[in-house]
C-alpha positions as CSV (number, residue, x, y, z in Angstrom):
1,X,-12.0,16.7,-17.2
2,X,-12.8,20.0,-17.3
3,X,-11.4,21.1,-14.2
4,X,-7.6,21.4,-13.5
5,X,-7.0,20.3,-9.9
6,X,-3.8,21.8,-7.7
7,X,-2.1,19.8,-6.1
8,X,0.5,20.0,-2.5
9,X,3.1,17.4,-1.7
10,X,4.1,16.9,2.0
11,X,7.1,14.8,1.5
12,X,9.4,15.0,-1.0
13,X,11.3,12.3,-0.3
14,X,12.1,8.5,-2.2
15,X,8.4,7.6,-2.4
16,X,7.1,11.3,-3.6
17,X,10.1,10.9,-6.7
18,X,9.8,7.4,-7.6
19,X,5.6,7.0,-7.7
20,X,3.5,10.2,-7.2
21,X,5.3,12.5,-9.1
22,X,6.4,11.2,-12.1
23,X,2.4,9.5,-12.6
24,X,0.8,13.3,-11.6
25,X,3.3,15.3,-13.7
26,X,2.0,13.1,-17.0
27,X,-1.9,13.9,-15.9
28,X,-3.0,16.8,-17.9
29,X,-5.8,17.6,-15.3
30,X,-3.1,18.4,-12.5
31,X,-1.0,21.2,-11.3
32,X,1.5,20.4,-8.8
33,X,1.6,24.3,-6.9
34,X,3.6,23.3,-3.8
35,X,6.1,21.4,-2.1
36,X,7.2,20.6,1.4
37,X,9.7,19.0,2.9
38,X,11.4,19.6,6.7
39,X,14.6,19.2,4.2
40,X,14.5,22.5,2.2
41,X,16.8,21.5,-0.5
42,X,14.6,18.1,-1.1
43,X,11.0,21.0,-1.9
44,X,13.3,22.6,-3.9
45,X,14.9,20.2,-6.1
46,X,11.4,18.4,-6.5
47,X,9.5,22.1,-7.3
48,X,12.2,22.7,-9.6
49,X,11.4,19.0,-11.8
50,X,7.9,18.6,-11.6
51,X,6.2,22.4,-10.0
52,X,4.5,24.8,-11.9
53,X,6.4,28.0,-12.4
54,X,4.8,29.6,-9.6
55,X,5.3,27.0,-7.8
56,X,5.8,27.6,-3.9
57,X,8.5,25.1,-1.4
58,X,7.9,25.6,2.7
59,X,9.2,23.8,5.1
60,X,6.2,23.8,7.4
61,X,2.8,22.0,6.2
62,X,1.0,24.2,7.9
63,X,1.6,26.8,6.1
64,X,1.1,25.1,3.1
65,X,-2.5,23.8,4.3
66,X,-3.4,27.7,4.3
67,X,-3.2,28.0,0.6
68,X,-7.0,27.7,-0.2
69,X,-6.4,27.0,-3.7
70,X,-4.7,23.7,-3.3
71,X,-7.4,21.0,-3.8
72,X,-5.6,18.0,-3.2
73,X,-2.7,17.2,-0.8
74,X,-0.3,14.1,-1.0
75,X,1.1,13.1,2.4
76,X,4.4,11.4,1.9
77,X,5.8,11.1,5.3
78,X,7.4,8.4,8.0
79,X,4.2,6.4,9.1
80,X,4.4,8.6,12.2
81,X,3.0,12.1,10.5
82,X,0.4,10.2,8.5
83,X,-2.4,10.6,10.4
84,X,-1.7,14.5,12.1
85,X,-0.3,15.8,8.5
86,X,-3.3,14.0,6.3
87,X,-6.2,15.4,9.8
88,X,-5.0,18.8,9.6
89,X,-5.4,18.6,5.7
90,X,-8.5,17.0,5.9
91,X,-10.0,19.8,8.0
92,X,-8.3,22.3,5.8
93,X,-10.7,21.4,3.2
94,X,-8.3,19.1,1.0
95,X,-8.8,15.6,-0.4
96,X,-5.9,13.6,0.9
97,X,-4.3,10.7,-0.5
98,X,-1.9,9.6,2.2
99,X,1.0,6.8,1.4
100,X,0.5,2.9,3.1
101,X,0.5,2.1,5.5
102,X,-3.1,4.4,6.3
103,X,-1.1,4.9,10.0
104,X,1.1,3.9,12.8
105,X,-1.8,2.8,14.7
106,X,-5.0,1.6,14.2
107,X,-6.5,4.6,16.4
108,X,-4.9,6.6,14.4
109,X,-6.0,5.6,11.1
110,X,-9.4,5.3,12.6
111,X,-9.5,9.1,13.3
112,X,-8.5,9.9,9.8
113,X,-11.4,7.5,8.8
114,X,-13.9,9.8,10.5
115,X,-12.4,13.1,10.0
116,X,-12.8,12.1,6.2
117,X,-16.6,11.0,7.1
118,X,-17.1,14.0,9.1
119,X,-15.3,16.7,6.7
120,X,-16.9,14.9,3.3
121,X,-13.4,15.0,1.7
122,X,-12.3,12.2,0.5
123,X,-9.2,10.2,1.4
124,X,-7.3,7.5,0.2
125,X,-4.1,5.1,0.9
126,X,-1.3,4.5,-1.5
127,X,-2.2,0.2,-2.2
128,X,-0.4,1.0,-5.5
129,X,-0.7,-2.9,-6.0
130,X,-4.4,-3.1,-7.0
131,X,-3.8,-1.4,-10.0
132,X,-1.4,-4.0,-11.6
133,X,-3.0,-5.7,-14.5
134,X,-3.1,-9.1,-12.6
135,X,-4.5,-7.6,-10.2
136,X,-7.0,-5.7,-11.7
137,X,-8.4,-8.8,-13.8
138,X,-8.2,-11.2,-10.8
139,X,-10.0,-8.6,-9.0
140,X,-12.9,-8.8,-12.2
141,X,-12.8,-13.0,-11.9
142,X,-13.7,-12.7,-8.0
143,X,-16.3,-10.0,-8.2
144,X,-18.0,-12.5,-11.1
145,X,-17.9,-15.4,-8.7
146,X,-15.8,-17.3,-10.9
147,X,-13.5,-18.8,-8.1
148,X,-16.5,-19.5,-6.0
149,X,-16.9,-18.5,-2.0
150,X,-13.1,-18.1,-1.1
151,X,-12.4,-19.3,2.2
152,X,-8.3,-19.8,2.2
153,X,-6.1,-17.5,0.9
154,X,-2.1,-16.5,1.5
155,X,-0.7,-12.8,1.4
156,X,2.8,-12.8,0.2
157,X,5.4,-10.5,1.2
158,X,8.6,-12.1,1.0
159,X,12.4,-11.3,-0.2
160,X,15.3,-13.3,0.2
161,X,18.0,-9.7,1.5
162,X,16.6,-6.7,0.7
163,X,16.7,-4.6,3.9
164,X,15.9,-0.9,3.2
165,X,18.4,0.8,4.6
166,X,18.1,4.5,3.9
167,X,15.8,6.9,5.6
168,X,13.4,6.1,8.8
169,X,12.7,2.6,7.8
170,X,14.5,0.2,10.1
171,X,13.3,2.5,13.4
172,X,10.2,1.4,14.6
173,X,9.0,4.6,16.9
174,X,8.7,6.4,13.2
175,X,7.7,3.9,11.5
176,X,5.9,1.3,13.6
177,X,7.4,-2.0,12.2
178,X,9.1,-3.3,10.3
179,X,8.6,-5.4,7.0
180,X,5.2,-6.6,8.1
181,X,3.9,-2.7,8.0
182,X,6.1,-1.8,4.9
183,X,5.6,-4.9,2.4
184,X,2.9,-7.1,4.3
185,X,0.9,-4.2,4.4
186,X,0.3,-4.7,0.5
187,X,-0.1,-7.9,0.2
188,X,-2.9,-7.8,2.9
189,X,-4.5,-4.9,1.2
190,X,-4.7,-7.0,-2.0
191,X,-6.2,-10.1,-0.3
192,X,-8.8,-8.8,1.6
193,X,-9.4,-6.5,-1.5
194,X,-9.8,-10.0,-3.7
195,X,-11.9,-11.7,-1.0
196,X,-14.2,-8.8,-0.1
197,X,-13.5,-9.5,3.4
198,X,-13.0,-6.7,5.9
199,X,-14.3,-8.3,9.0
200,X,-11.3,-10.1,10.9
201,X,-12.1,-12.0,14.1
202,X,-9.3,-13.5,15.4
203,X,-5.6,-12.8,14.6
204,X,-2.6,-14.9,15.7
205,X,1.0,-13.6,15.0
206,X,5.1,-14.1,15.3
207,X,7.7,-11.6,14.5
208,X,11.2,-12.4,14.4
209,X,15.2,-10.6,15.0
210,X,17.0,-13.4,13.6
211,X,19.0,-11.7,11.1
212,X,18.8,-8.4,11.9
213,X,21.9,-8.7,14.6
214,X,24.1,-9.5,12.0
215,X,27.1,-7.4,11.1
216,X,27.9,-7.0,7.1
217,X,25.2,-9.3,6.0
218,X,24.4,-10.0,2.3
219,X,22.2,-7.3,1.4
220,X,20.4,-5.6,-1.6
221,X,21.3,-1.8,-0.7
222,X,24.4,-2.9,1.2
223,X,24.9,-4.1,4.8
224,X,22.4,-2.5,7.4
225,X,23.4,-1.6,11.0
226,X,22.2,-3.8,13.4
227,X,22.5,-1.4,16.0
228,X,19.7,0.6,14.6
229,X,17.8,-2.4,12.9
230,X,15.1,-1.7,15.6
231,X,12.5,-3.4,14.2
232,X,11.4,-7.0,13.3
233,X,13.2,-8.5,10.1
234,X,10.1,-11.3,9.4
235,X,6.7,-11.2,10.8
236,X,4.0,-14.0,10.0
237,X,0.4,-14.8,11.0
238,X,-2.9,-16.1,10.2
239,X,-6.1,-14.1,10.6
240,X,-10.2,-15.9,10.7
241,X,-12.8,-13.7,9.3
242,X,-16.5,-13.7,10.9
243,X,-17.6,-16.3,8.4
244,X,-14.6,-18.7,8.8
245,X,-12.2,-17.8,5.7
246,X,-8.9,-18.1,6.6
247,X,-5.5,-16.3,5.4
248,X,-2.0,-16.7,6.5
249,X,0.7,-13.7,5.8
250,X,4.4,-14.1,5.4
251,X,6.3,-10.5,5.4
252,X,10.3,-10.6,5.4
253,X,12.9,-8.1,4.5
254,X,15.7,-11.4,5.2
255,X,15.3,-15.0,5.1
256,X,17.0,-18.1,4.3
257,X,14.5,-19.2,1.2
258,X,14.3,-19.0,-2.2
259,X,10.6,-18.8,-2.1
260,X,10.7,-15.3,-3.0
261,X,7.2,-13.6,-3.5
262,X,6.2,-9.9,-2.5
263,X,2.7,-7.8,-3.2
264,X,1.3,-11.2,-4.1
265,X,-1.9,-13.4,-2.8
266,X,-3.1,-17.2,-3.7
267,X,-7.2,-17.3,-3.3
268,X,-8.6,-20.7,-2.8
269,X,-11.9,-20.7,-3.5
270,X,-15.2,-23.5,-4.0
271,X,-15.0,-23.4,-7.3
272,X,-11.6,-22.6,-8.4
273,X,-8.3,-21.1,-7.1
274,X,-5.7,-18.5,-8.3
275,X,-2.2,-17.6,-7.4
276,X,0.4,-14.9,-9.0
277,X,3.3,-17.0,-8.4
278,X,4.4,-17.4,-12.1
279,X,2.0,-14.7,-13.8
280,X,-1.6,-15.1,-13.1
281,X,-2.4,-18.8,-12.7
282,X,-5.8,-20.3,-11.9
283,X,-6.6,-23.7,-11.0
284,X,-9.7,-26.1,-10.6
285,X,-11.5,-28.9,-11.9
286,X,-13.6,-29.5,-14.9
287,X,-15.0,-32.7,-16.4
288,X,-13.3,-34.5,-13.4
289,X,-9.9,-33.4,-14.4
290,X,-7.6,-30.7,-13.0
291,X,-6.9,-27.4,-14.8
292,X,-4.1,-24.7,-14.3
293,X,-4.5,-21.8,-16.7
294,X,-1.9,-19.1,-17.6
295,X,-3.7,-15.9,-17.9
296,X,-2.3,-13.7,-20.9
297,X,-2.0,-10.3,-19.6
298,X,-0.1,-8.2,-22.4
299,X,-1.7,-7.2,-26.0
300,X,1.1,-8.0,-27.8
301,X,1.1,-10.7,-30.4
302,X,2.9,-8.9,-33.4
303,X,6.9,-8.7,-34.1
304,X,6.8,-4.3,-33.6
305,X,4.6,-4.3,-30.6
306,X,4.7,-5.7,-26.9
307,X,1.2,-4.8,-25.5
308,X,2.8,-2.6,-22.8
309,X,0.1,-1.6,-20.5
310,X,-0.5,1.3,-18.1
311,X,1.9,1.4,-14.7
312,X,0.1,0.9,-11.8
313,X,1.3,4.0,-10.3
314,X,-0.1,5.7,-13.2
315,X,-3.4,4.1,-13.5
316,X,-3.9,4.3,-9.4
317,X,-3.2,8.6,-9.7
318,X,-5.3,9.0,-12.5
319,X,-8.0,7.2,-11.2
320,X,-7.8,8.9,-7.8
321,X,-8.4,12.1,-9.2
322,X,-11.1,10.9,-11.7
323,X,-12.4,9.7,-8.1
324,X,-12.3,13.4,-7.1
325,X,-13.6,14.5,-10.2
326,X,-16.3,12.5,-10.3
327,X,-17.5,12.2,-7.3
328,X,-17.4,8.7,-6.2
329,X,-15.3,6.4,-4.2
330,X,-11.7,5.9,-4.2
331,X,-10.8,2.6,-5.1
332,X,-8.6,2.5,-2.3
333,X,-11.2,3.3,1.0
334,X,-10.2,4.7,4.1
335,X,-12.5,1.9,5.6
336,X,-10.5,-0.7,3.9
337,X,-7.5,0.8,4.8
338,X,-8.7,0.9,8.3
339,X,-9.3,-2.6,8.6
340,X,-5.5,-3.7,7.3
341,X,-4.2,-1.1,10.0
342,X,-6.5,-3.1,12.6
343,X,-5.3,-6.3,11.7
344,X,-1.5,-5.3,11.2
345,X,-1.9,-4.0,14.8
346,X,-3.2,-6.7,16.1
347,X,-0.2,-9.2,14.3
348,X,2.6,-6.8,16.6
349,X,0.2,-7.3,19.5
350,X,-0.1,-10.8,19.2
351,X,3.4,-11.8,19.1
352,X,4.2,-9.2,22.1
353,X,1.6,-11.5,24.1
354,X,2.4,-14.7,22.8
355,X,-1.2,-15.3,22.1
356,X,-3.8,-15.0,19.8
357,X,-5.8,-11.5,19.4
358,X,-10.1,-11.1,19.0
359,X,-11.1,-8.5,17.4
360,X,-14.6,-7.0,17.8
């Protein structure tokens, strides 16, 4: 690239320091020229590790959006700024990648679907997950038809205790939800992104408070308080495409299982089937026997070298801006990311009802 592209963070927070900007401080094409944060010292102590030298900290995004020279802004806010922090950048003349989920609600995300249509800047959702090698190569087998016409598939977001506790994450007017829009979010993403489906039809969904009430539970990132555990600790559902596929999605921050799985799918399709339970497995028949294969996803093979790959948050930043650069779609679209908002939405609205959801 010819062109170096200056770059604003709104949110300098756990998700800004462990994913955008350590990948976009080892991009040669980048400058990252401001920082804000409604914590000051947070902008600071971010400028100060990754910023230029002229870099500049606010505390108001605003301000920050009237800096024509910025090209690019990262939104890295509670789900409830998405969608007004990545709109007013939009129309400030900035490409926008804003973290998953796209927004709290699915009107929400819609308007920052059009305002990217309508504006011509381009926008996209943090689904750091595609960019996994397994995913990537799975992602290749579908597209070359090799597991046929998939019509069942499971979205896996599941842990055993691993509640996060810090920050806005267990209150639900910031964030919207619970582990259903935090981790189910990506394993939806990832399924629909395998099948190529984005046209839901009917939705049915539970969500659950079992464990959530409990004082000094067993807990990754020590015991939560279930006074403010205000949102759902497991949610699960099943969603019918237009032409009749079927998935079912299992999202848990606790639960009693050892079935522990989380950014994952399984695909069943006519001709074969895949899962990322143990690696990348896929599964069929040939010569009227059953196959499972174990797909080798490293390029190692010699004593001195292990085939380390690319990180996913590193491959996902520099092919955002190459996006940019280029001209051409994210891989991550804002009318993907719509459609996983829509259904998500419609999962919470289900389970308020008690009955299942149509979507037009």
């Amino acid at each position: 690239m010819d062109k170096v592209y200056r770059i604003g963070i709104i949110g300098c927070g756990g998700i800004a320091n462990g994913k955008h900007l350590p990948s976009l401080s080892r991009l040669k094409s980048v400058e990252l020229v401001a920082f804000c944060d409604i914590v000051p010292e947070r902008a600071e102590e971010a400028s100060s590790k990754y910023g230029t030298d002229e870099a500049k900290v606010y505390s108001d995004y605003t301000e920050l959006l009237k800096d024509a020279s910025i090209d690019i802004i990262h939104v890295l806010t509670p789900n409830d700024s998405h969608a007004e922090i990545s709109i007013a950048s939009l129309e400030a003349g900035k490409h926008v990648m804003c973290e998953k989920p796209m927004a709290k609600t699915a009107a929400d995300a819609k308007r920052m679907m059009e305002t990217a249509e309508r504006t011509g800047k381009k926008l996209t959702i943090g689904y750091n997950n595609r960019f996994r090698p397994d995913s990537l190569y799975l992602k290749e087998m579908c597209e070359a038809g090799e597991l046929g016409h998939i019509y069942y598939a499971k979205a896996h977001a599941i842990r055993r205790r691993a509640v996060p506790t810090w920050g806005v994450f267990l209150d639900e007017e910031k964030q919207g939800g619970g582990p259903l829009i935090d981790i189910g979010t990506h394993a939806l993403d990832l399924t629909l992104w395998m099948m190529d489906n984005y046209k839901p039809k009917i939705v049915l969904g539970t969500t659950y408070h079992e464990l959530s009430r409990r004082e000094n539970a067993a807990n990754a990132w020590g015991p939560w308080d279930p006074e403010k555990f205000t949102v759902e600790d497991s949610a699960f559902g099943m969603i019918v495409m237009e032409n009749g596929a079927t998935i079912t999605l299992e999202s848990s921050w606790a639960l009693n299982t050892l079935d522990i799985d989380e950014a994952k799918c399984s695909l069943s399709g006519s001709e074969a089937g895949a899962d990322m339970k143990d690696g990348l497995r896929i599964n069929g028949e040939k010569f009227s026997r059953l196959y499972t294969n174990n797909i080798e996803l490293n390029s190692g093979g010699v004593a001195f070298y292990d085939g380390k790959t690319e990180e996913a948050p590193d491959v996902e930043m520099r092919k955002w801006i190459e996006a940019i650069d280029q001209d051409k779609d994210p891989v991550v679209t804002p009318q993907q990311a719509y459609v996983v908002s829509q259904i998500l939405e419609a999962l919470y609205e289900s389970a308020r009802l008690g009955k299942a959801v149509y979507l037009d």
